[in-house]
N, C-alpha and C positions, 0 to 999 in steps of 0.2 A: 475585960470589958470590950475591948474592940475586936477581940475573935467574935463574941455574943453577940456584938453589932453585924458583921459580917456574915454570921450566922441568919441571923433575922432576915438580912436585906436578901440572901440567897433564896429563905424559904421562901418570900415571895415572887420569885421567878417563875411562870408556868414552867410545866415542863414541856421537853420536845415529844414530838409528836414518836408513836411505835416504827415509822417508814424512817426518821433521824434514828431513829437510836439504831437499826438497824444495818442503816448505811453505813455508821459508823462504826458499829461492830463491825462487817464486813471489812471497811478500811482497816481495822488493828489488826485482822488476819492478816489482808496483804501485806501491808507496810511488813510488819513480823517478815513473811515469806521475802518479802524484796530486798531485806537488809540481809538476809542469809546470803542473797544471791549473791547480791551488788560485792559482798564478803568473800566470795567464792573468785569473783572477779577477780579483783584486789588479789588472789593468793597464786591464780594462774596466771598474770599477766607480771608477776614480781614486782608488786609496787607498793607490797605492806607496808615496805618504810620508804615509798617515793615521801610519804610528810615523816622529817625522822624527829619531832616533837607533838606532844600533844597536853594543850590544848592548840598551841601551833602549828600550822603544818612547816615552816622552816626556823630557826633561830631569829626573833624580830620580825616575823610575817604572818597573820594569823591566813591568808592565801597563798597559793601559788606561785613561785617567780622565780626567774630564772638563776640556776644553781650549775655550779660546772659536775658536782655532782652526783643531781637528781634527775632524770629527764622529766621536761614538764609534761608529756603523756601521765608518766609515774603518778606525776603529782599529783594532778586533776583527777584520776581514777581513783586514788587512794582519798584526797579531798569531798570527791562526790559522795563517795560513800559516806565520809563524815557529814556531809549535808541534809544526806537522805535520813542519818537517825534524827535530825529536829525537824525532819517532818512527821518521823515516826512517833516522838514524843510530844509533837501537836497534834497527830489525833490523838495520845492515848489518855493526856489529860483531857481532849472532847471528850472521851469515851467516862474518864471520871466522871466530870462536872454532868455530863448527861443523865449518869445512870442517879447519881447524889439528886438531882433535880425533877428523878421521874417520879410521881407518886400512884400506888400507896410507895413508901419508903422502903426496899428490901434489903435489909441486911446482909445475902449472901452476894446479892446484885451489885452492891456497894463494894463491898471488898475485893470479888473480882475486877471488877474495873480500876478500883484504888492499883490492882497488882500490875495496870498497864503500862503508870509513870514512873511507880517504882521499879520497876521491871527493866523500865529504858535508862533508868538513873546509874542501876548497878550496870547495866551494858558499857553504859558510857567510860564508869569506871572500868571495868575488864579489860575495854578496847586500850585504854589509858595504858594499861599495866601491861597489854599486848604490846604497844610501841616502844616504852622503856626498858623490855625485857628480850627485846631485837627479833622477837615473831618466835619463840621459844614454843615447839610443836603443840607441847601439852596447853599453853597460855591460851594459845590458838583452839585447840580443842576445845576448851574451857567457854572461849568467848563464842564458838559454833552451838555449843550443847545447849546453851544457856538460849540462845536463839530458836533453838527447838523448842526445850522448856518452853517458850514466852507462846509462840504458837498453838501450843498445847491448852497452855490459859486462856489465849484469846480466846481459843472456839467453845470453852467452857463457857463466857463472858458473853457470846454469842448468843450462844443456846439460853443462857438466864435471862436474856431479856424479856424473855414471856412468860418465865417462871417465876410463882409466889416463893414466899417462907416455907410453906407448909412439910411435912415431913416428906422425903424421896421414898417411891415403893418402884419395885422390880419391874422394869417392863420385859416382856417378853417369859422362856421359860427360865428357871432358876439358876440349873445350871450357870446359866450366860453370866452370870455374876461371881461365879467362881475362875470364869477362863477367861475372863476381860483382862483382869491381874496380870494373870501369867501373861498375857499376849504384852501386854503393856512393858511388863520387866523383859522381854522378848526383845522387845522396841528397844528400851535402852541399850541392850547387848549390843544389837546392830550398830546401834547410832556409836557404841562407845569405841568399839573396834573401826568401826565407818574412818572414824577422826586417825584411829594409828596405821590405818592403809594408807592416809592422807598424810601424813607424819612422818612415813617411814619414803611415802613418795615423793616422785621429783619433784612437786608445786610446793614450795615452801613461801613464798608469799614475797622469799629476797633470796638470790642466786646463795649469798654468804652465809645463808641461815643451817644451823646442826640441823642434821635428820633424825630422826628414832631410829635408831640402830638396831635394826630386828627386821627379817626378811621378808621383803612385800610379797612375796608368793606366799609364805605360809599365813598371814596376815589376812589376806584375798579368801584363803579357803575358810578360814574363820568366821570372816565373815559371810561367808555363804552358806556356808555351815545354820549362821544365824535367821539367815533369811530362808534355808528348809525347816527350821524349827517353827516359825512364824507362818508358813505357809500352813505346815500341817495343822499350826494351830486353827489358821481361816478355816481350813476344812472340817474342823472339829466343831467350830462355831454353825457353820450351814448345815452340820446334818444336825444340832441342837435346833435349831430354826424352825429347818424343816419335819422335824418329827414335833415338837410343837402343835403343829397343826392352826393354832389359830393366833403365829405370830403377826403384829402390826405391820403394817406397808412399811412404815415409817423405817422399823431395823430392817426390813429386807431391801429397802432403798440403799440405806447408806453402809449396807453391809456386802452390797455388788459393788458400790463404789467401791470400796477398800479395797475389795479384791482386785478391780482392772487396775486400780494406779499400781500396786504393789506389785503385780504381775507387770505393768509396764517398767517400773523403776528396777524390777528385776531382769527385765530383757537388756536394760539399760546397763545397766552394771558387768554385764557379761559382756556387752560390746567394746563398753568401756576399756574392759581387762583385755580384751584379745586385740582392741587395734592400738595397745599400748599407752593407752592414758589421754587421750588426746585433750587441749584445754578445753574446747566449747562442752565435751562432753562432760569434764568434770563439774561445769557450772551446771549444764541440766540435769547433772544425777543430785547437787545439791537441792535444787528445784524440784526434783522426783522426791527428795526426802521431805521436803515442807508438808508436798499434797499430801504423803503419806503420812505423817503427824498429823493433818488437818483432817484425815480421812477416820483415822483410829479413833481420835479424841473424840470427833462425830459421833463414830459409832456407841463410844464410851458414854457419852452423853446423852443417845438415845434408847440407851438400857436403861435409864431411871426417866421417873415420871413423876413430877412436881404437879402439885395444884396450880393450875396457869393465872397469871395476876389480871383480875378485875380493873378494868379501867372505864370508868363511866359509865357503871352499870352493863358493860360488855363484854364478855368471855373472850380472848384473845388464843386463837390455836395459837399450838406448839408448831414451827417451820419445820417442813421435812429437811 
């Protein structure tokens, strides 16, 4: 009876306007992308365990304080980063209550956004099981991947704000719906090898922490390996494009895009390697991986073409 009250008093809410729900879409990409960073931070600056409990950052201190153990730089870096995910999981219930309160009511609108709090709930837990388990390479991986993951759904969650129920049809030529897949399963390779370069490397998040015990050279070429498969994919997708003849603005937009971040985060990675790892650069190659999640998923999203949702007798384009 009182969810049913609760119920009632919500449906009466207007909803937010399409520039809110947008903004806030927007915000659940970045937050996603920021907490990768701010994570990447935390692992080249060795301070995974500057908080060595969690939900605590020390035994009896839910903040920072002075520890003969810990240095408080540590702490605060590793603290901050815990601060930034309840901002990430204050938008991303925005992003619920917003899309739940836009009408008409869209069921695929709805559940994506639902996947924003739940999304940061399981993080939370990860992170949890990261700190207890003393920054264990793969834990680590696990708690990285899972941050891409979320990115991935954000810009789904993006893109559906202007889309109805109605069934998805093909945009663009056909093929494209056959090599989106594979580019996508492409993606995880990278990203999954990405994590045991990082595993097997010196940024372990805490001087004491095991490494992956497997040789970062041959690791390196693996993944590069992944990232010419992927490339030759993008090339396969533009000449699909361009022999089309009368593909939309819309994929040849965000289909340049993919290609310059991916061609940057690859120039990236090679600098990376050759001046030995350096920290700052390890945090913008994690930064090069968000855009590039954020770029694909894009593009992923602008292969399909949804009936746009009717709001007040008004047609609502689809954003490039």
């Amino acid at each position: 009876m009182a969810l049913q009250t609760l119920k009632d008093r919500l449906d009466r809410i207007p909803p937010a306007s399409v520039r809110v729900q947008r903004a806030v879409g927007i915000a659940t990409v970045v937050t996603q992308s920021l907490i990768a960073l701010t994570g990447s931070v935390v692992r080249v600056t060795g301070s995974g365990l500057g908080c060595s409990e969690w939900p605590n950052c020390l035994p009896g201190s839910m903040v920072p304080v002075e520890h003969p153990e810990y240095a408080m730089l540590n702490q605060w870096i590793e603290f901050g980063n815990r601060l930034l995910t309840g901002v990430v999981g204050i938008v991303a219930i925005a992003a619920f209550v917003l899309a739940y309160l836009d009408r008409p009511r869209r069921a695929r609108y709805v559940r994506l956004a639902l996947v924003m709090p739940v999304g940061v709930a399981i993080q939370g837990v990860i992170g949890g099981v990261t700190v207890r388990l003393d920054l264990l390479w793969w834990v680590v991986a696990v708690h990285l991947l899972a941050s891409m993951l979320m990115i991935w759904l954000a810009t789904l969650y993006l893109n559906a704000i202007d889309e109805g129920d109605g069934p998805a049809v093909p945009r663009g030529p056909a093929a494209l719906g056959r090599v989106l897949p594979v580019l996508a399963g492409v993606l995880v390779g990278l990203l999954v090898v990405g994590t045991m370069v990082t595993g097997a490397g010196p940024h372990a998040g805490d001087p004491e922490t095991p490494r992956l015990d497997l040789p970062v050279d041959v690791l390196s070429h693996v993944h590069a390996t992944f990232l010419y498969v992927f490339l030759a994919l993008l090339v396969a997708v533009g000449l699909m494009l361009r022999r089309a003849g009368d593909t939309p603005a819309l994929l040849w937009r965000r289909y340049a895009v993919l290609v310059v971040v991916v061609l940057a985060q690859g120039a990236l990675g090679f600098t990376q390697y050759f001046t030995g790892v350096p920290e700052v650069l390890v945090s913008l190659h994690v930064l090069g991986a968000t855009v590039v999640i954020w770029a694909t998923a894009n593009l992923w999203a602008g292969s399909w073409e949804r009936p746009a949702v009717v709001r007040e007798g008004a047609r609502v384009a689809v954003p490039a």
